[in-house]
Structure formats: C-alpha cells, structure tokens
N, CA, C and O atoms as a DFTB+ gen file, in Angstrom:
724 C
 N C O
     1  1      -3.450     -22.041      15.043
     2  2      -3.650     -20.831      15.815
     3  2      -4.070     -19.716      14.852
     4  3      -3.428     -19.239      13.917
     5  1      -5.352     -19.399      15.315
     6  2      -5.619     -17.837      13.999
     7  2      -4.961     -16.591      14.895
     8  3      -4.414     -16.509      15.995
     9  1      -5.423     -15.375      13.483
    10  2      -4.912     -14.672      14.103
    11  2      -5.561     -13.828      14.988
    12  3      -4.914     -12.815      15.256
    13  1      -6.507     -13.920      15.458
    14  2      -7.809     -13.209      16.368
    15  2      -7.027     -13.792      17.775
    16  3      -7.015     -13.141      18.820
    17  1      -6.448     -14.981      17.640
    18  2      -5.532     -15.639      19.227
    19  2      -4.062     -14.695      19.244
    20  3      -3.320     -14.460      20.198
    21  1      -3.998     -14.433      18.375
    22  2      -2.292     -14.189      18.021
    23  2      -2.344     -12.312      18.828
    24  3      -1.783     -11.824      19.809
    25  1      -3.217     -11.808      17.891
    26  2      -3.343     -10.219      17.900
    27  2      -4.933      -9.940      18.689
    28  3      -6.088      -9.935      18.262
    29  1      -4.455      -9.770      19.729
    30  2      -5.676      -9.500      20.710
    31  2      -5.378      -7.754      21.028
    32  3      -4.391      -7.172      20.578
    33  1      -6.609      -6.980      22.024
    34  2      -5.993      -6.098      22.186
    35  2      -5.219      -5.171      23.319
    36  3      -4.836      -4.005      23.418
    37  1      -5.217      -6.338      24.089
    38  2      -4.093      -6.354      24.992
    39  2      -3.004      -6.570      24.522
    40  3      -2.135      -5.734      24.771
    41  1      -2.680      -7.637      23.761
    42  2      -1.077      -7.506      23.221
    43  2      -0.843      -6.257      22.413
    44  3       0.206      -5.621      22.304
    45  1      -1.979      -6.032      21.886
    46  2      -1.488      -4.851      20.835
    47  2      -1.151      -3.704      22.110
    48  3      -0.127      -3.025      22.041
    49  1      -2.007      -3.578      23.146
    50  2      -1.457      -2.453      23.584
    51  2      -0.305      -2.321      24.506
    52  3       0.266      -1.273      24.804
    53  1      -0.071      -3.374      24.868
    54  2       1.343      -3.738      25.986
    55  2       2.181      -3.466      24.487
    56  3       2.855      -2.451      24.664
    57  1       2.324      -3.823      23.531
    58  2       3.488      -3.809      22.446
    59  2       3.183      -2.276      22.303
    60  3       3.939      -1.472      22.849
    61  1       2.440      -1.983      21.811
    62  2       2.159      -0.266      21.795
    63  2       2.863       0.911      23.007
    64  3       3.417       1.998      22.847
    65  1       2.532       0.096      24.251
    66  2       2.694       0.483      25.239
    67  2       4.596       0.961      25.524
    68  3       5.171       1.958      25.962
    69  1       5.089      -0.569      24.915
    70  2       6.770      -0.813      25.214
    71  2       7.020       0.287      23.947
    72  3       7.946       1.089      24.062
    73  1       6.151       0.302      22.713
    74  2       7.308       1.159      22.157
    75  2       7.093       2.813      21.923
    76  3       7.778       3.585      21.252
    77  1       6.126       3.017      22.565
    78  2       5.920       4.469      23.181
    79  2       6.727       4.531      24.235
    80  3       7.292       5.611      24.409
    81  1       6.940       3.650      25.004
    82  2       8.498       4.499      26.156
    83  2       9.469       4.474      25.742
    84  3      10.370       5.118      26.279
    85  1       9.723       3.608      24.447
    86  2      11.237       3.708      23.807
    87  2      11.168       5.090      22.556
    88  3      12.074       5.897      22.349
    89  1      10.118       5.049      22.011
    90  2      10.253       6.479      21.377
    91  2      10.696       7.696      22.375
    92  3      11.790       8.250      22.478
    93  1       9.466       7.921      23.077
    94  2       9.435       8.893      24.046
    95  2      10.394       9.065      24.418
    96  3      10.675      10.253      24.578
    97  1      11.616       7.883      24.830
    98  2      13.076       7.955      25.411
    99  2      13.917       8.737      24.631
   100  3      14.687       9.651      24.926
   101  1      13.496       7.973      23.121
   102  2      14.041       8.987      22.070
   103  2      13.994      10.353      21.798
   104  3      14.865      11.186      21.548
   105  1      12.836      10.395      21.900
   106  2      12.526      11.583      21.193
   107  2      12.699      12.605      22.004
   108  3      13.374      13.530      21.551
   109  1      12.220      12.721      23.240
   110  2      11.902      13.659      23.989
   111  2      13.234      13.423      25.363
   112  3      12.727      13.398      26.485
   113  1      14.446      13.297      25.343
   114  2      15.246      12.699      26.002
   115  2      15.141      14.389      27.286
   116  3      14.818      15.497      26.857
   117  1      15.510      14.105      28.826
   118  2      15.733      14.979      29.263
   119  2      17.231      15.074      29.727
   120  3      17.665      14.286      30.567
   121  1      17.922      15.936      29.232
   122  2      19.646      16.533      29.876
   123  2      19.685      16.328      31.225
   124  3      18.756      16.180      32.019
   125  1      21.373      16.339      31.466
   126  2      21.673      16.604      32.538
   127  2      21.113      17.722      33.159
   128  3      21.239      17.914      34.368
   129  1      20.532      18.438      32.448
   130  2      19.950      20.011      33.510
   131  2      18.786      20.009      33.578
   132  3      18.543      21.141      33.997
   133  1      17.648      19.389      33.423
   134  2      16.657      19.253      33.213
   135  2      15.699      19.516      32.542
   136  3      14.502      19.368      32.789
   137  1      16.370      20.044      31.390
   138  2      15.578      20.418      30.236
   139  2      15.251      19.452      29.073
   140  3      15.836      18.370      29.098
   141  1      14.311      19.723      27.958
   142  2      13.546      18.501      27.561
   143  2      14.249      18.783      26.020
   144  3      13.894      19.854      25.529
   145  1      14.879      18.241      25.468
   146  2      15.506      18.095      24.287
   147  2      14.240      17.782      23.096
   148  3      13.334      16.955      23.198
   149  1      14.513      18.735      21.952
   150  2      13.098      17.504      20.530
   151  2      12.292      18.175      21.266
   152  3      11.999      17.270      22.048
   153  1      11.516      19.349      21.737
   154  2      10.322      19.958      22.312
   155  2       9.688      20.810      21.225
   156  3       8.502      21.013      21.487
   157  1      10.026      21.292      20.259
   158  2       9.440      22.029      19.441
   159  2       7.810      21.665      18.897
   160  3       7.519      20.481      19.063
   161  1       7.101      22.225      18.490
   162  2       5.936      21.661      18.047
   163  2       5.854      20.942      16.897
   164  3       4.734      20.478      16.682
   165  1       6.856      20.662      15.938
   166  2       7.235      19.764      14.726
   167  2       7.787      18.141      15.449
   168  3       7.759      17.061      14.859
   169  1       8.274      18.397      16.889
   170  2       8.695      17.164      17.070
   171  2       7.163      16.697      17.908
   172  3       6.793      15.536      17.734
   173  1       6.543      17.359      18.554
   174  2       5.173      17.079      19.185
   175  2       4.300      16.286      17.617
   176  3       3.868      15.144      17.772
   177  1       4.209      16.616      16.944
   178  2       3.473      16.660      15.569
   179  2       3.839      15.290      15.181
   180  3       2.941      14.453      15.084
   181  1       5.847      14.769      14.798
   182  2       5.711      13.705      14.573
   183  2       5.772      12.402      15.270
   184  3       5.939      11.308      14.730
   185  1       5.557      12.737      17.031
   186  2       4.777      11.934      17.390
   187  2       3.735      11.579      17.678
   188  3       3.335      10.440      17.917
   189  1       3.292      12.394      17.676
   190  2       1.551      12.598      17.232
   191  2       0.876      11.332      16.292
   192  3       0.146      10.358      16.476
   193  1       1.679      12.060      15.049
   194  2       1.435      11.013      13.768
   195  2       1.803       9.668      13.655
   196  3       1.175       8.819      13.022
   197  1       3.033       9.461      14.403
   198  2       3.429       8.371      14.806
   199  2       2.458       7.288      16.010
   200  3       2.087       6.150      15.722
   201  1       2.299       7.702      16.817
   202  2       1.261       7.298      17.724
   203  2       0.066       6.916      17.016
   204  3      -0.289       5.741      16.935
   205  1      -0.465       7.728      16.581
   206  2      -2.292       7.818      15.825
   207  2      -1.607       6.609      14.450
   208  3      -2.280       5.727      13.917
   209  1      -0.494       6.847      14.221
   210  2      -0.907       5.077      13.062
   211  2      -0.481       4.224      13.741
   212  3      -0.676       3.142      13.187
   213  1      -0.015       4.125      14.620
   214  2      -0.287       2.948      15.559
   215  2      -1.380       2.316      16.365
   216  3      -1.666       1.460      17.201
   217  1      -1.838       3.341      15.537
   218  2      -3.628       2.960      17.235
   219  2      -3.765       3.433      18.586
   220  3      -4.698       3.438      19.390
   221  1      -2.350       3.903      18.614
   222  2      -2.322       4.778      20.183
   223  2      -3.253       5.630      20.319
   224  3      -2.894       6.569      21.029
   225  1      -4.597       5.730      19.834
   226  2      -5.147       7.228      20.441
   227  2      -5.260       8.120      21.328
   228  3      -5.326       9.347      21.409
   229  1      -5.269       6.779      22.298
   230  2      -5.052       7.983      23.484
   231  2      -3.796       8.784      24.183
   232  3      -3.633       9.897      24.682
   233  1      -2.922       7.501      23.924
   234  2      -1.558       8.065      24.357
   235  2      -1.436       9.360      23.344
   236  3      -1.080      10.410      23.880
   237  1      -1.714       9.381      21.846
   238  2      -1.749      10.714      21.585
   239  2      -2.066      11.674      21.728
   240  3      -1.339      12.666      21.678
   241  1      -3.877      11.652      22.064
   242  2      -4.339      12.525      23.274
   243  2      -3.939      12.862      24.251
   244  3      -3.817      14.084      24.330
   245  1      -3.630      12.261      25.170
   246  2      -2.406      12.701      26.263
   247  2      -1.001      13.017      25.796
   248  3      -0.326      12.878      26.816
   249  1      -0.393      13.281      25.050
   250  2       0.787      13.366      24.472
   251  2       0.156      15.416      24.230
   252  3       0.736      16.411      24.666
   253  1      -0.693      15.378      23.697
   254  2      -1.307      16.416      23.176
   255  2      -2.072      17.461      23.909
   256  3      -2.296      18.576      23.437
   257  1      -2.439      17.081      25.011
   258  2      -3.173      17.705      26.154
   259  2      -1.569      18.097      26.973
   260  3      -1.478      19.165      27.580
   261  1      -0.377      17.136      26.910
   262  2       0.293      17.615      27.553
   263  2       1.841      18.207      27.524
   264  3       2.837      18.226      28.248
   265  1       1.290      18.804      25.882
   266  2       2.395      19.577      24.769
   267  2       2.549      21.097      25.882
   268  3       1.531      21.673      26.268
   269  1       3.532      21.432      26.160
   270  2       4.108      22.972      26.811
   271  2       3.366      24.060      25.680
   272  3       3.445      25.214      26.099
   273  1       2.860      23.981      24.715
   274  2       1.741      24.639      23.714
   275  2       1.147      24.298      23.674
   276  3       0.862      23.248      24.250
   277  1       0.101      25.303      22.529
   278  2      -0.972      24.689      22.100
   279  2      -1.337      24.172      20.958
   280  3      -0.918      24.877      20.040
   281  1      -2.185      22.864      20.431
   282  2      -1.648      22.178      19.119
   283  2      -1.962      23.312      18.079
   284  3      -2.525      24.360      18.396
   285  1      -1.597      23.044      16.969
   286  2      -2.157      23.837      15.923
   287  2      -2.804      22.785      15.079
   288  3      -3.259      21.712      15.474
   289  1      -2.768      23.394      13.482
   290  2      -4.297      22.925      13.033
   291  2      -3.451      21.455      12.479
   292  3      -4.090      20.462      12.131
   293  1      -2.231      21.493      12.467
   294  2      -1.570      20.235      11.803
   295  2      -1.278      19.192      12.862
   296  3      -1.068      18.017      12.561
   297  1      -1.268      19.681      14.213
   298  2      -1.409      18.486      15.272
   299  2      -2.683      18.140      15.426
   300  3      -2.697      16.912      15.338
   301  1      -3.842      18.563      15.621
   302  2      -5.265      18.018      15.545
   303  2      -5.899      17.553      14.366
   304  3      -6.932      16.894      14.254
   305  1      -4.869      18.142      13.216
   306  2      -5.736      17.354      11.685
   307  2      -5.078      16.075      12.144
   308  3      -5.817      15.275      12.718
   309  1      -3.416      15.652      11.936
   310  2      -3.007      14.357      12.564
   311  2      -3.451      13.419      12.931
   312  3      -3.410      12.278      12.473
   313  1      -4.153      14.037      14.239
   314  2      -4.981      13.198      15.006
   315  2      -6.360      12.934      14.907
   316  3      -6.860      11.885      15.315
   317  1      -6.933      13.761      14.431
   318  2      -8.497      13.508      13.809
   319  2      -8.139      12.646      12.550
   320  3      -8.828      11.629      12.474
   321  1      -7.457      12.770      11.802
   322  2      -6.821      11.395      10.187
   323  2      -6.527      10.382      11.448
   324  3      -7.638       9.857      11.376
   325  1      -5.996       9.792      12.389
   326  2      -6.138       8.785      13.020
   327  2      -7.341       8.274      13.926
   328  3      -7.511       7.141      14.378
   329  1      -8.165       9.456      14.078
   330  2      -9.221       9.083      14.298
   331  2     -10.123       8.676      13.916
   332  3     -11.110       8.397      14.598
   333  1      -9.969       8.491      12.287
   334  2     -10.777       7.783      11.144
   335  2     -10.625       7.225      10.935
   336  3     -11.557       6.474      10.645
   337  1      -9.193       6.737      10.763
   338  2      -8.653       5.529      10.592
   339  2      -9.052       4.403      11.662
   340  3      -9.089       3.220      11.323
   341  1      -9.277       4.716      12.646
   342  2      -9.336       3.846      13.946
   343  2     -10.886       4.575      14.175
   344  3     -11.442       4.811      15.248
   345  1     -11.172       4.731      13.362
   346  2     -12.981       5.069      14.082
   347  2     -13.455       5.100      15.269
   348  3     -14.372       4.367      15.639
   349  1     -12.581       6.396      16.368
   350  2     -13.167       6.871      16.815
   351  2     -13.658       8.038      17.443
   352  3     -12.991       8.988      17.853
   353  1     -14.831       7.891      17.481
   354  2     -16.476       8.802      17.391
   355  2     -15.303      10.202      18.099
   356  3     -14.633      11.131      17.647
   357  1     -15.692       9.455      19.734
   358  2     -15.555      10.314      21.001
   359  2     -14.074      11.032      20.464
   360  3     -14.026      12.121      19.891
   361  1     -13.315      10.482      20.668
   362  2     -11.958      11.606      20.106
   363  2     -11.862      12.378      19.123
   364  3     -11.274      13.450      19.268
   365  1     -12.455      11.991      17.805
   366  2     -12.458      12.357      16.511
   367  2     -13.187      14.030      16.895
   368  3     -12.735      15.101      16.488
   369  1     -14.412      13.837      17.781
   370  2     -15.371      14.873      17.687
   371  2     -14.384      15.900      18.642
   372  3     -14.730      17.080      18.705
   373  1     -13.192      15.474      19.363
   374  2     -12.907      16.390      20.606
   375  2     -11.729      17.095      18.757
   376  3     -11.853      18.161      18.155
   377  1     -10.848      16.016      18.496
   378  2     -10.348      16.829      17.331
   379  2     -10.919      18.035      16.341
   380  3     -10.320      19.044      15.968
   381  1     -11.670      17.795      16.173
   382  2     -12.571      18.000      15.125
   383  2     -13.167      19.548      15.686
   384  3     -12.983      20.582      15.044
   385  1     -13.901      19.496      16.987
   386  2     -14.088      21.182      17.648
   387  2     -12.781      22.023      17.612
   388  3     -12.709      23.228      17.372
   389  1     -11.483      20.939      17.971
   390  2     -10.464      22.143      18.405
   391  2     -10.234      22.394      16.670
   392  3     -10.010      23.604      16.625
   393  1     -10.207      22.154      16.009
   394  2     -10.252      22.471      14.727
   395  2     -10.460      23.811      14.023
   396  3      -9.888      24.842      13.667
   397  1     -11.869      23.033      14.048
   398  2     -13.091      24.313      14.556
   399  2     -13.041      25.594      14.729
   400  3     -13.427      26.497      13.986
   401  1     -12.361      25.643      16.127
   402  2     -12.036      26.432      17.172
   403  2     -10.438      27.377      16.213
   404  3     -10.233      28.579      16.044
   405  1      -9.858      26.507      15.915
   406  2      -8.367      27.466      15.240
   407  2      -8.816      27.829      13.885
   408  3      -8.106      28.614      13.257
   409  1      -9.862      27.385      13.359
   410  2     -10.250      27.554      11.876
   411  2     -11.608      27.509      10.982
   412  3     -11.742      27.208       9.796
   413  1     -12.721      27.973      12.100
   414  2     -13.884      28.230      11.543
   415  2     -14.107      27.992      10.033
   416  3     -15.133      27.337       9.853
   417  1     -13.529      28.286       9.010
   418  2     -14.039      28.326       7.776
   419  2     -13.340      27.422       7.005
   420  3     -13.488      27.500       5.786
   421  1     -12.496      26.449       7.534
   422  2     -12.329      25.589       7.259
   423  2     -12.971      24.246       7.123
   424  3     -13.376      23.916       8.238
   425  1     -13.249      23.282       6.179
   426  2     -14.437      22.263       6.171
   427  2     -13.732      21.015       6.265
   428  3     -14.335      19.947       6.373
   429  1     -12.432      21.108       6.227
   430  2     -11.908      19.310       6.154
   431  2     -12.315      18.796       7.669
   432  3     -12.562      17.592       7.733
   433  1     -12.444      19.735       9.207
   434  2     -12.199      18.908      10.228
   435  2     -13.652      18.131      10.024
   436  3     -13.765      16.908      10.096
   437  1     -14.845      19.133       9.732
   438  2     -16.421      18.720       9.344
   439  2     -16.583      17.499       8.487
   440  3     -17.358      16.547       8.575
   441  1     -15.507      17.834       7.519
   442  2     -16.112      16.528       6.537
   443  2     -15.278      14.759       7.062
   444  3     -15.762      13.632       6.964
   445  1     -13.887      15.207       7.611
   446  2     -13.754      13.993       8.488
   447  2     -14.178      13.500       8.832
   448  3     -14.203      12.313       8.506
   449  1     -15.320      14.333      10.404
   450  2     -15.507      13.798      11.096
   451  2     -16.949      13.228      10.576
   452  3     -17.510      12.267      11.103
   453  1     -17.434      13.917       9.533
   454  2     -18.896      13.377       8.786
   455  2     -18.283      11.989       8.318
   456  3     -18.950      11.002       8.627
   457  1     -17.442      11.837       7.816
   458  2     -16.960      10.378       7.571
   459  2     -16.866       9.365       8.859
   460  3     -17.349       8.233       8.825
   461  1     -16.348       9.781       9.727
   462  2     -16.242       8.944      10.714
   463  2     -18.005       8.529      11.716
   464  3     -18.381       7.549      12.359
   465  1     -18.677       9.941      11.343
   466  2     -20.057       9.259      11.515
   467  2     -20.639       8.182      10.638
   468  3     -21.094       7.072      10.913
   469  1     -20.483       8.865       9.440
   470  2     -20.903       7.509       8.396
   471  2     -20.187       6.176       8.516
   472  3     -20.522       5.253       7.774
   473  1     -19.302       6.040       9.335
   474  2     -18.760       4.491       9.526
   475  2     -19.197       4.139      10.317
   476  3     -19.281       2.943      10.596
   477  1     -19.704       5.210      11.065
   478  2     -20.087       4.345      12.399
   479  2     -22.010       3.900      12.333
   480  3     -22.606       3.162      13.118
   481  1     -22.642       4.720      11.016
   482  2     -23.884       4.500      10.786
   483  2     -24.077       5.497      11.412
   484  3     -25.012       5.069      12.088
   485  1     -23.978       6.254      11.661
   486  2     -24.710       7.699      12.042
   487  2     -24.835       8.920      11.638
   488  3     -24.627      10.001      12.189
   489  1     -25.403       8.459      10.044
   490  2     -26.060       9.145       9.407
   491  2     -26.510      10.472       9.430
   492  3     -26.297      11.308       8.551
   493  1     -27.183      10.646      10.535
   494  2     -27.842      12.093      10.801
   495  2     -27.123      13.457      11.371
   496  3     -27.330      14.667      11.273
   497  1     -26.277      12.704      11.945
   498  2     -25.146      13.211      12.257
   499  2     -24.016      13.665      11.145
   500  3     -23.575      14.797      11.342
   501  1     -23.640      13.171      10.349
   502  2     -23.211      12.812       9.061
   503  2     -23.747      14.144       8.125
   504  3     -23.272      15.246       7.850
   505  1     -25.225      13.283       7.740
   506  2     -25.231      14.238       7.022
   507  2     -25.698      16.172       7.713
   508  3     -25.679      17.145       6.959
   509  1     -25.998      16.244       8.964
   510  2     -26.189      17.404       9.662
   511  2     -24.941      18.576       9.152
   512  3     -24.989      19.760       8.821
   513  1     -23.489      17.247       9.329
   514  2     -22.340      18.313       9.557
   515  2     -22.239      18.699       7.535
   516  3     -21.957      19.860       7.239
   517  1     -22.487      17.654       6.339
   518  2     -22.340      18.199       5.574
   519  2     -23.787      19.463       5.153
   520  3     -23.794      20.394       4.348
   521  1     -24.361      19.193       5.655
   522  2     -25.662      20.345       5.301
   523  2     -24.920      21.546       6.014
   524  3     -25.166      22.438       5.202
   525  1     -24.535      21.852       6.524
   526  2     -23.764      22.617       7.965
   527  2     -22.698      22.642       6.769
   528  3     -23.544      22.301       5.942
   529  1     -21.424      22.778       5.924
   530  2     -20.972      23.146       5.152
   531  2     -21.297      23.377       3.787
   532  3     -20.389      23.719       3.029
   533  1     -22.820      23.200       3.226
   534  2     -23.477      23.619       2.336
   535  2     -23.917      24.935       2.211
   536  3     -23.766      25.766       1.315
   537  1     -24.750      24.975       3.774
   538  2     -25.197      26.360       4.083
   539  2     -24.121      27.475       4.333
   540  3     -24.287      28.673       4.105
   541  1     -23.079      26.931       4.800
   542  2     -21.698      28.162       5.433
   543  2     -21.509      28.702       4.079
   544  3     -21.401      29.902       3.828
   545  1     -21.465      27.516       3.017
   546  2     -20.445      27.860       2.151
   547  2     -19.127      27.466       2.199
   548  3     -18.326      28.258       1.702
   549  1     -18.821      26.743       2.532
   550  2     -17.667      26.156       2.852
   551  2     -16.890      25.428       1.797
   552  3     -17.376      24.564       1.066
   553  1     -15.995      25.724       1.779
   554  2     -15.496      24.903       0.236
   555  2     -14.040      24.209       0.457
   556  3     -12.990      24.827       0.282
   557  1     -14.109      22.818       0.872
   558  2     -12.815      22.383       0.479
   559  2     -11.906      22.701      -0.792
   560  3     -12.256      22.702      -1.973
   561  1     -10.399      23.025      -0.145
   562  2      -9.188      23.026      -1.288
   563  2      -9.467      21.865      -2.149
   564  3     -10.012      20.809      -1.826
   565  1      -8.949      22.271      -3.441
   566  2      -9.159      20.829      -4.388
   567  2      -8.090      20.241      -4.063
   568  3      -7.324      21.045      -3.532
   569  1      -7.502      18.802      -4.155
   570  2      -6.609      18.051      -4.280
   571  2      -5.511      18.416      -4.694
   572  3      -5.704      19.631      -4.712
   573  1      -4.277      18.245      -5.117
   574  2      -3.431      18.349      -5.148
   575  2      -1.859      17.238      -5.678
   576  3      -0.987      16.652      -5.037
   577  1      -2.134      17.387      -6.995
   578  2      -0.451      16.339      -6.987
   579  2       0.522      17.193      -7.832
   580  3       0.349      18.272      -8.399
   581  1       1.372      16.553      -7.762
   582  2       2.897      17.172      -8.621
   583  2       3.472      15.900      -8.961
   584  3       3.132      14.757      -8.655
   585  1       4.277      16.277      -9.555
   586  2       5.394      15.341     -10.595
   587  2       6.847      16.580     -11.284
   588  3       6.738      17.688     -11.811
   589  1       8.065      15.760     -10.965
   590  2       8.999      16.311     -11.734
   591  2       9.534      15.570     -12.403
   592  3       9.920      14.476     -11.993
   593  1       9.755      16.164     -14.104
   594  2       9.825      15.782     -14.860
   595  2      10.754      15.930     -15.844
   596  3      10.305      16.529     -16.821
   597  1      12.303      15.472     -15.961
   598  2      13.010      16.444     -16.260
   599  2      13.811      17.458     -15.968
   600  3      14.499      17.989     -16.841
   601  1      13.819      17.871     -14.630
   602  2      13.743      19.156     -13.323
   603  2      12.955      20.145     -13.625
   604  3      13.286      21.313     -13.422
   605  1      11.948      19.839     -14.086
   606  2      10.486      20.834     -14.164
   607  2       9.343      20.176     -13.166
   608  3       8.977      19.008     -13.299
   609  1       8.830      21.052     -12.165
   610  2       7.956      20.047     -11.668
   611  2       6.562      20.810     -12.388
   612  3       6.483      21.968     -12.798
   613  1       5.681      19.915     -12.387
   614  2       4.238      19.822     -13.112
   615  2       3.157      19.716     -12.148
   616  3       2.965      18.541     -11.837
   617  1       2.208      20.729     -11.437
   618  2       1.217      20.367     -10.701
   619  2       0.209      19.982     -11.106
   620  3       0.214      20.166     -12.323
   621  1      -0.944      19.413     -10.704
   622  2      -2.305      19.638     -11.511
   623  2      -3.017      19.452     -10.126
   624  3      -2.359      19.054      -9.164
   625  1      -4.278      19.718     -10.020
   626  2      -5.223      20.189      -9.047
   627  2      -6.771      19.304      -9.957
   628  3      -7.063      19.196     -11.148
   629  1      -7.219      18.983      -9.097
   630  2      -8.502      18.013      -9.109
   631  2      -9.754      19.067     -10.170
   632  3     -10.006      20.253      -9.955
   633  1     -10.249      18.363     -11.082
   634  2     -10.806      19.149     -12.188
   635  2      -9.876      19.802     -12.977
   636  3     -10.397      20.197     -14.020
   637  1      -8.866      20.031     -12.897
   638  2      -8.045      21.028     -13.530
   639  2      -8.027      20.815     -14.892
   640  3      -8.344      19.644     -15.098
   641  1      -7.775      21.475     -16.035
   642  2      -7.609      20.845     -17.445
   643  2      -6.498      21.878     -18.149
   644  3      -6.194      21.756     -19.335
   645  1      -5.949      22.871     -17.316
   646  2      -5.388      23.788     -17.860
   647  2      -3.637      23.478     -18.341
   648  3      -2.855      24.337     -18.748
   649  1      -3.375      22.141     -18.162
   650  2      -2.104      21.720     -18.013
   651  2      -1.886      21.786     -19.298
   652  3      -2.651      21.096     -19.972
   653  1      -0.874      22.556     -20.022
   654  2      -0.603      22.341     -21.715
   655  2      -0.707      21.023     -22.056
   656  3      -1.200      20.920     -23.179
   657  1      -0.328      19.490     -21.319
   658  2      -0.413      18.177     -22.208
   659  2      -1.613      17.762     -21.720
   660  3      -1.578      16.537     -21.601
   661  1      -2.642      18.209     -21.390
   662  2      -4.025      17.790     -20.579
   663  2      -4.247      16.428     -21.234
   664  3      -4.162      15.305     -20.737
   665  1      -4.490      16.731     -22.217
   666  2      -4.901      15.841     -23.449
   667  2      -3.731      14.412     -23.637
   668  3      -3.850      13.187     -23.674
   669  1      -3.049      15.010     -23.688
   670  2      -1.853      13.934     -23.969
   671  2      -2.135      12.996     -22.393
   672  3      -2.545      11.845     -22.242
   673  1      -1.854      13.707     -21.697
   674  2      -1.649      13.127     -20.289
   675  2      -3.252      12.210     -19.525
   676  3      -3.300      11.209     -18.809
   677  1      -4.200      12.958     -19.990
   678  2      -5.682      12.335     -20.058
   679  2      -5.601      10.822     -20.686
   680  3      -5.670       9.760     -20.066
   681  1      -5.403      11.068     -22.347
   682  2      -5.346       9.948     -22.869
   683  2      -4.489       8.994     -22.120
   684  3      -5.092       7.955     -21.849
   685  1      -3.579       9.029     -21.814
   686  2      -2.310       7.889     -21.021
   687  2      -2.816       7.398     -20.240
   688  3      -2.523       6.216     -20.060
   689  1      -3.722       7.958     -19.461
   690  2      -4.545       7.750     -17.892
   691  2      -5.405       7.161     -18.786
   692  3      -5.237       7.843     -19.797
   693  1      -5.921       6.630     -18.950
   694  2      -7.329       6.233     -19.943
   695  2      -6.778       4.870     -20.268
   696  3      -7.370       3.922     -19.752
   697  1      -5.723       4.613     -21.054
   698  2      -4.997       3.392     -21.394
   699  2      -4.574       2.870     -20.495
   700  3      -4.510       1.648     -20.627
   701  1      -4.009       3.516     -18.978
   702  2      -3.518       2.743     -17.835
   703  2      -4.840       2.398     -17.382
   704  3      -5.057       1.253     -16.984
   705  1      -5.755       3.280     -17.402
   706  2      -7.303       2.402     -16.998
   707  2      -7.351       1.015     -17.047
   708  3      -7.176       0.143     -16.196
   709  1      -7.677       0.999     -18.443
   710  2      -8.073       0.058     -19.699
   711  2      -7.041      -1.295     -19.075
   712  3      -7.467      -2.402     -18.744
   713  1      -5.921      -0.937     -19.044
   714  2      -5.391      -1.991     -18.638
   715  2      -5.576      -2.559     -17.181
   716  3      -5.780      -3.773     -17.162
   717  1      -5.551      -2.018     -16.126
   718  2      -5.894      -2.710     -15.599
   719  2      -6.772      -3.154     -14.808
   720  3      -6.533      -3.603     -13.687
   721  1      -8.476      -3.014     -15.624
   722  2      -9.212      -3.745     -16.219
   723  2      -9.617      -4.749     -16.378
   724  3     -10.467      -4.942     -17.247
C-alpha cells in the first residue's frame, strides 16, 4: 500500500475536520452564560497559525472572516505564511491586500505573495509585484537572530559586521561550513 492510498485528500480533511472541532471545543469553549471564553485576538491568532500548518486554509479563512474584530497585520501575515506554504494563489492574494490595506509601506505581504506566484510559474505577476517594491522604495527589515550567552544576549542582523567578535564568530561559521561539506 503506498502512501498516495494511505493520505488522500479527503482523509486529510475529515482528520483536519475532527480536530478543528476538538480544538475549537478547546479553545473557544462557551459558559454557562453564553459568553465565549479564549476570545481575545492572541487566541484568534493562535488558531489561525495552528489551522494554516495544518492545511486548513479555509477553515482559517472562515475562522478569520468570523473573528468579533478585525485581523491585524499578525493574523493575515499567519495566514498568508500558510498560504505559501500550501500554495495558495486565490487566498494568499485575499491575505496579502488586507495587508496592504493595514500597512501600505510595508513589502513582506508583496514579496510573499511574489513568491507564491513564482511557485505557481507566474512570473509576471511575480515579478510586477517586485518591480512595484523597487519603484515604492520599499525596503524589507533585515533578518534578525539572537543568542544568549552567558546571560548576555547577542543580536546580529543580516549584513551586520558591527558585532565586537565579528571576526571570531565569522571564522567559526566558515569551519562549520567546511565541515559539513
């Protein structure tokens, strides 16, 4: 038996299906008085995220269309990052306007969704939206990591070289290369 017999996508979504009513039970439980317990927009958010890596898209879409608010830019980034993941077009692009829409000068929802054209081969599209953040001016945040070290934490930021052990810490990265190689 392969697994193309095993994992079809009906089973995936009946299993998807059973454990979105047992979250939902969870999460969002309603009281004896009829009020909705876990309603805040942080608990909307981590089911959001929860849903979208499951493949639920739409149930997240509907989860999201039918939040007592309105999402902000961390419930539609959420869901547009699951919409790449799961490549797709039609939702990605509805994410991606409301984006837009809360954050004009922002370029990550653009360059997402330029990714999710380029998977899908649609190129022109693709590259339209990065020419369209060339011309704005638009400038993605650089990256971002940390490390604590000691109880000092240490950031560094993508290009960065300003870290006092740059050098030290460069070279190390260079030898972990090398190795595995």
């Amino acid at each position: 038996m392969d697994i193309d017999h095993i994992y079809n996508g009906r089973s995936a979504q009946r299993l998807c299906s059973c454990w979105i009513d047992r979250i939902r039970a969870k999460v969002f439980p309603v009281n004896g008085e009829g009020f909705r317990l876990g309603s805040e927009i942080e608990h909307y958010g981590c089911m959001v995220d929860l849903l979208g890596r499951m493949g639920c898209l739409k149930e997240a879409y509907d989860l999201i269309m039918g939040m007592p608010m309105e999402g902000n830019e961390i419930i539609w980034g959420s869901f547009l990052s699951a919409c790449r993941v799961y490549n797709n077009v039609e939702l990605g692009e509805v994410a991606a306007r409301r984006l837009l829409e809360l954050d004009p000068r922002d370029p990550w929802g653009r360059v997402m969704l330029s990714n999710i054209y380029a998977e899908e081969a649609k190129y022109d599209r693709s590259m339209g939206l990065r020419k369209e953040i060339k011309e704005k001016g638009l400038k993605k945040s650089p990256g971002c990591s940390s490390i604590e070290v000691n109880g000092s934490v240490h950031g560094f930021l993508v290009e960065d070289n300003s870290h006092p052990c740059y050098n030290e810490i460069n070279s190390m990265l260079e030898k972990i290369e090398k190795l595995m190689n």
